[in-house]
N, C-alpha and C positions, 0 to 999 in steps of 0.2 A: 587526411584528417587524423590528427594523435587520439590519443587514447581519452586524455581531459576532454579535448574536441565531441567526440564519440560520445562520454558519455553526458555532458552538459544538453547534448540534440536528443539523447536517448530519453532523459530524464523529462525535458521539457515538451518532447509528443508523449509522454506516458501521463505528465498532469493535465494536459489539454484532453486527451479520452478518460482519462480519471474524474477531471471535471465534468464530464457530462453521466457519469456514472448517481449521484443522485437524482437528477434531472429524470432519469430512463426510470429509474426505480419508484421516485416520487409518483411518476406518472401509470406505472402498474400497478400499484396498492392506488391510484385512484379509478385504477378501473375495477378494483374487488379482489386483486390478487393479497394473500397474506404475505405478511412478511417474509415467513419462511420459508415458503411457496416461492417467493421472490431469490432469496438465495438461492436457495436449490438447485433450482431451473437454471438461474443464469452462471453456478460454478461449472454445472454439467456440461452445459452448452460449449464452456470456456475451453475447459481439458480436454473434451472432445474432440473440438476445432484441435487444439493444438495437438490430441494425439494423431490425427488425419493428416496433419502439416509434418510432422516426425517420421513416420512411418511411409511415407511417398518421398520425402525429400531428403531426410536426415536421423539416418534410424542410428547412425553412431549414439547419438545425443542421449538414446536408453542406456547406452552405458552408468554406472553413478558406482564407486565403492562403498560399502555396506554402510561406514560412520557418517559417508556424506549422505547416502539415504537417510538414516536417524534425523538427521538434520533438517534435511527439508519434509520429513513424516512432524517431526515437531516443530517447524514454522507453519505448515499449512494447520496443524489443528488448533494454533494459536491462535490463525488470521480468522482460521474457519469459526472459532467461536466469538471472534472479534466482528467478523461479520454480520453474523445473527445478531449481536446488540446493536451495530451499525444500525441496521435494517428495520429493526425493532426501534430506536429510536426514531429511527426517519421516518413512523407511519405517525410518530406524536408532533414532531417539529415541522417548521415549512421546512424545505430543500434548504433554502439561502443562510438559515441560522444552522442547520443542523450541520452541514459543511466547516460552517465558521469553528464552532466548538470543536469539529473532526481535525481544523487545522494546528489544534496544538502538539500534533502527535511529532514535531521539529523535537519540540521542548522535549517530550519523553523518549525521543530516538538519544540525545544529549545527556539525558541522567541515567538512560541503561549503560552507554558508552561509559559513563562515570563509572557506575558501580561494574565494569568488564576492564574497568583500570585504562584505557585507550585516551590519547593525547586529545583537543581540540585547540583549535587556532584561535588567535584572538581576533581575527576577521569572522569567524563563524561565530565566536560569543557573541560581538558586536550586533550580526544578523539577528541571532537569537533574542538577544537584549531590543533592536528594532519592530518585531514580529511582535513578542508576547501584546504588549500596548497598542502595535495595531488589530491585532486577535480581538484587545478586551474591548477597543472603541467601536467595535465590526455588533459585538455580542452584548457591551454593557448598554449601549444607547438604543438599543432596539426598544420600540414605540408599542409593540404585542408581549405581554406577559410570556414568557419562554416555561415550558411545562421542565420541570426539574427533575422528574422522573426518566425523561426521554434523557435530556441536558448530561447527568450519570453516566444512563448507558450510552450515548454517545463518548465522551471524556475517556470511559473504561476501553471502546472499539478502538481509541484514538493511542491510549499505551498500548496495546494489544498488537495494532497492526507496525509503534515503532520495534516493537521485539521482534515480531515476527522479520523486519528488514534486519536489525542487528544479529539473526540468528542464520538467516539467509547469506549476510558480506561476509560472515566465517565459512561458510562452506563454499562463495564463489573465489575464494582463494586458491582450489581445489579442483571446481566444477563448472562447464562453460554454461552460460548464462540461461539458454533452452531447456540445458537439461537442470538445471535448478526450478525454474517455472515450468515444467511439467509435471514434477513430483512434490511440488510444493502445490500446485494445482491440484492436482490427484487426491494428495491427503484434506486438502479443502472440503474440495466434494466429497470426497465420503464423510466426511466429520459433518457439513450440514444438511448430506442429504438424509444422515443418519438420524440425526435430529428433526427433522420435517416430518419421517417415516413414523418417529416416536413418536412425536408430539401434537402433531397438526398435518396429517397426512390428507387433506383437502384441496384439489385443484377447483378452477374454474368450471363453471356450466358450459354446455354447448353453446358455442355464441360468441364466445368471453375475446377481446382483443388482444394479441400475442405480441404485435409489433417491440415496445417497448420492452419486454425481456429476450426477444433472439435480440435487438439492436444491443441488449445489456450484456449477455452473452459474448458479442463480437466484439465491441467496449474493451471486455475484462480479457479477452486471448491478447489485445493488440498492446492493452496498458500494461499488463504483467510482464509482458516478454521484453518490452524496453523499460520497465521498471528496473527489472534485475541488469539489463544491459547497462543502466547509467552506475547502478550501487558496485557492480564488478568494476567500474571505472573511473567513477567519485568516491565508494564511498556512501555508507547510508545516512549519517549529518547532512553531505552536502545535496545527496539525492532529496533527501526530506525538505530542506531548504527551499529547492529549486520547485518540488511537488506543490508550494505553498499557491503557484501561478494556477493550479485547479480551482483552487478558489473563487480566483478572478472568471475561469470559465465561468465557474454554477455560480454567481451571482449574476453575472450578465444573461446568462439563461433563464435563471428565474426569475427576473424584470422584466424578460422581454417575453417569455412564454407563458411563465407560470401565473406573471401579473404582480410579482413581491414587488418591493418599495424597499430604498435604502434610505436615510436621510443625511445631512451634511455631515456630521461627525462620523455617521458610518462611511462616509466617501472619505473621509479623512486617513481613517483606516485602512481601507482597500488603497490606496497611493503611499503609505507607509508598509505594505506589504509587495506592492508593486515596484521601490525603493532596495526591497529588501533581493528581491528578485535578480536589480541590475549589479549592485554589489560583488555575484557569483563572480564576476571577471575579472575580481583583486581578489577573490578569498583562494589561496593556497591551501590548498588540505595539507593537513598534517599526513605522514605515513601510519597506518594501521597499523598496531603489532601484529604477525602473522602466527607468534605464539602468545597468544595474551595470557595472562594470569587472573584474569577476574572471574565473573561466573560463568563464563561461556567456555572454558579452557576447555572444559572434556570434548571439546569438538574440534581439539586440531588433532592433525594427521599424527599416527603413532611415529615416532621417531625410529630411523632405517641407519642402525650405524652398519661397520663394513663387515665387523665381524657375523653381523646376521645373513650375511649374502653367502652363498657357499662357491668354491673354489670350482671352474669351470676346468674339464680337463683340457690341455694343451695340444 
């Protein structure tokens, strides 16, 4: 299996447990957890697993150089507040809408890449030009008044978490895939367990159902670590693209669990985003620049000419 191969499979189990990620959540704020309570728990849980899994099997992976720390310290407190409105939307929306509106974050992976000055294919315009329209017939035809307040901070999770990958594919130029989701992990959790502590530092009573935040917990270790696996080997456009099949999980889930309802033109939609999905097997990613000049620059690697090495004696 190449590298394209690798990460095409990486990407598509990361939306498939991505997908089930509002599903588990939806269903712990309806047993009384808060929202923030809801993050919290399940960043900790994530990092944890994943420092247990490093530390018995792969303690290289703590390795990271100082600018690539920086890096993933500021993707994870992006995703990490990107989270919190996530979450915070999803206690106002059903699961099914609140996903839909989560999947435009293609679209904002594509206009950070813009303004980071970085190429795009016109097979992935194409995609992108496909998706938006099935995005709006998914959200605009919806039969239940959508709370706009939620709708915001959803939209805001949904730019937030594309920076957070655009900021992550510079440093995996650098850094293997683990150790990028462990310390993009790490700065998560403290960022919102920092906020839970401030804010609303209130768990459940004696009694309370746990199930759906450890399942959310192992979810987030399993979807992170082949998230970053497919964006070190696509590319975050085509990662994003490909994450778009999460969708198709948490609507199928919340039909068949939750009890949501789609109607025809929303099925119109989901088959123009499941369209967009088979596409991946003609779209050619363009090459990344590895020194980009746009706003993300200060995070390549400092430049090692020869005369900085010193002369070794003979």
């Amino acid at each position: 299996m190449n590298g394209r191969q690798k990460g095409i499979a990486s990407a598509l189990i990361s939306a498939v447990f991505l997908g089930l990620t509002p599903i588990f959540g939806k269903q712990a704020m309806l047993f009384g957890f808060t929202p923030l309570a809801v993050v919290a728990i399940r960043s900790g849980l994530a990092v944890s697993l994943l420092f247990i899994f490093l530390l018995l099997f792969r303690r290289s992976f703590f390795y990271i150089y100082p600018l690539g720390f920086v890096g993933c310290a500021l993707a994870g407190v992006v995703n990490g507040l990107g989270s919190i409105l996530y979450y915070s939307a999803l206690s106002r929306l059903d699961a099914s809408i609140g996903q839909l509106l989560y999947s435009f974050y293609p679209l904002f992976v594509a206009i950070w890449l813009f303004l980071d000055r970085q190429p795009l294919s016109r097979m992935t315009l194409i995609r992108l030009i496909l998706s938006v329209p099935g995005i709006f017939l998914l959200v605009g035809s919806s039969s239940k008044p959508v709370d706009l307040t939620g709708a915001g901070m959803m939209i805001g999770a949904a730019a937030l978490y594309a920076l957070h990958l655009l900021i992550n594919q510079r440093v995996l130029y650098e850094v293997p895939a683990p150790t990028v989701t462990f310390y993009t992990l790490l700065a998560m959790a403290v960022t919102v367990i920092t906020a839970f502590l401030v804010f609303h530092p209130q768990l459940q009573p004696v009694g309370a159902i746990w199930w759906p935040l450890f399942s959310l917990g192992v979810i987030t270790f399993i979807s992170r670590l082949t998230l970053f696996l497919g964006v070190k080997h696509l590319g975050g456009i085509q990662t994003a693209l490909l994450g778009l099949g999460e969708l198709l999980i948490t609507v199928g889930l919340a039909i068949t669990w939750l009890g949501e309802q789609l109607n025809l033109i929303q099925w119109i939609g989901a088959l123009m985003l499941g369209a967009n999905l088979l596409l991946a097997a003609y779209d050619k990613a363009l090459p990344q620049k590895r020194k980009g000049k746009g706003f993300l620059n200060w995070l390549n690697p400092p430049k090692v000419h020869l005369t900085d090495i010193p002369l070794q004696d003979q």
